[in-house]
N, C-alpha and C positions, 0 to 999 in steps of 0.2 A: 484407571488409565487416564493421562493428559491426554486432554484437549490437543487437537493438530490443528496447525493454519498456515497453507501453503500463497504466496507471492511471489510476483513479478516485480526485476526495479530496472526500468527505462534508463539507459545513458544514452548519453551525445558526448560530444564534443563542439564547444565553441567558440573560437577565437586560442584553442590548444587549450581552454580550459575542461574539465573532464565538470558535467552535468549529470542530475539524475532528477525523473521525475517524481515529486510526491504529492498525497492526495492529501486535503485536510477533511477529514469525517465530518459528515453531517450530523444533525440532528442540535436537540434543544443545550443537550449536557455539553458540546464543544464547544458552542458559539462564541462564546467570548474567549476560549483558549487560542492561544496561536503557538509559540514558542512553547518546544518538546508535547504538540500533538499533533502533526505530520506524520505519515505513516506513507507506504506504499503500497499499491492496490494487492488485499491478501484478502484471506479469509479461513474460515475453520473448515474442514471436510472431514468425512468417516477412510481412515485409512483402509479399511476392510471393504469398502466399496469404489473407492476411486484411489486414483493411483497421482499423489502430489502435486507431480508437473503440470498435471493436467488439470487438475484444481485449483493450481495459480494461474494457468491460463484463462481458464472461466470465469476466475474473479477480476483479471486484470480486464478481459471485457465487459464482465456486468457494471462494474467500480469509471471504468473510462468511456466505453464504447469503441476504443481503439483497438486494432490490431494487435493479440500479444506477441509477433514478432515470431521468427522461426528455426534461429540459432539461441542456445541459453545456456548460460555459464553457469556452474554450480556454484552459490552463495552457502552451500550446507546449511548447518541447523543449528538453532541459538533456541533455550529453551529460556523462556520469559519469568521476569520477577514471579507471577501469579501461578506457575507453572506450564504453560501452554509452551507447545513446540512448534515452532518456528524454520519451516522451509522457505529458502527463496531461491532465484535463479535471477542474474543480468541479463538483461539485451540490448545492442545498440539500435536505437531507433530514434522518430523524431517525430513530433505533435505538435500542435495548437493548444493550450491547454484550454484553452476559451472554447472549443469545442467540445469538450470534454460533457458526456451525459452517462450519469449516474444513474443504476437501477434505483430503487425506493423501497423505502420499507413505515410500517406504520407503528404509531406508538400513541398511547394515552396522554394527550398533553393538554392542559398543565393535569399532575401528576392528583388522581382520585378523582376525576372530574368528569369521566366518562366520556368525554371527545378525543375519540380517533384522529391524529392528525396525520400526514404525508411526507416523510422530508429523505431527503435526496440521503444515500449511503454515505457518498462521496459529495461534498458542496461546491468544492473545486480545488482546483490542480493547479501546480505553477514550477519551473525546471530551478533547480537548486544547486550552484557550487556547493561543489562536498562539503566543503566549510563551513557552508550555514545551511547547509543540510544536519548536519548533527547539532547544532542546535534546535533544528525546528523538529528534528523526529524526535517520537518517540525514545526516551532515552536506553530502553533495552532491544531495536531495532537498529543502530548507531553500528555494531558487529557488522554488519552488511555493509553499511559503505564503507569501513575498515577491508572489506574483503575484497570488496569491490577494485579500490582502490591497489590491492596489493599484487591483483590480477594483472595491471596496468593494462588495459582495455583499448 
């Protein structure tokens, strides 16, 4: 059975242009990525114990510490180059991304060396014209602001 990872993608509007927030993942492996690794706060969940929505809501607060917001648009289901399914949902909302805190997760760094290190899920955040939004996401993630968009929000 594939892998599930259900998210949340923040819009605004500013200046009439349509906005969405995305997160660039932490840790050692992203750091120097920028362009097509943007993502929006999601995560994988057991569908047989939690129910999607609600597990993109959880992620979008562990991933931001934000409010996921209370109205949500269905984005449906885009299932990933590696196989993984892909729920999202829209909501209009608005942030700082500078405020933005990330849960934590630990990992062996550098790799054989037996130190435990700490680094942020999420590193930070920053609002993105759809335009260069699909540049800087993930390129099998891009489906979602297509939908986003076609929703006219």
């Amino acid at each position: 059975m594939a892998k599930r990872s259900a998210g949340l993608l923040m819009y605004r509007r500013k200046g009439g242009v349509l906005e969405v927030l995305l997160v660039h993942p932490g840790g050692p492996y992203w750091a120097r990525r920028d362009e097509g690794a943007w993502s929006f706060p999601k995560g994988e969940y057991d569908s047989g114990l939690e129910d999607a929505l609600d597990a993109a809501k959880r992620e979008f607060t562990e991933e931001t510490g934000f409010a996921p917001g209370t109205r949500h648009l269905s984005l449906g289901e885009a299932r990933q180059r590696g196989g993984k399914l892909v729920s999202a949902w829209a909501f209009e909302g608005d942030c700082d991304p500078e405020a933005l805190v990330s849960n934590t997760f630990e990992l062996e760094w550098p790799p054989r060396s037996g130190t435990l290190r700490t680094f942020a899920e999420a590193d930070r955040g920053a609002w993105f014209a759809t335009a260069s939004a699909r540049r800087s996401i993930l390129p099998g993630l891009v489906v979602f602001i297509d939908r986003l968009e076609a929703l006219r929000p």
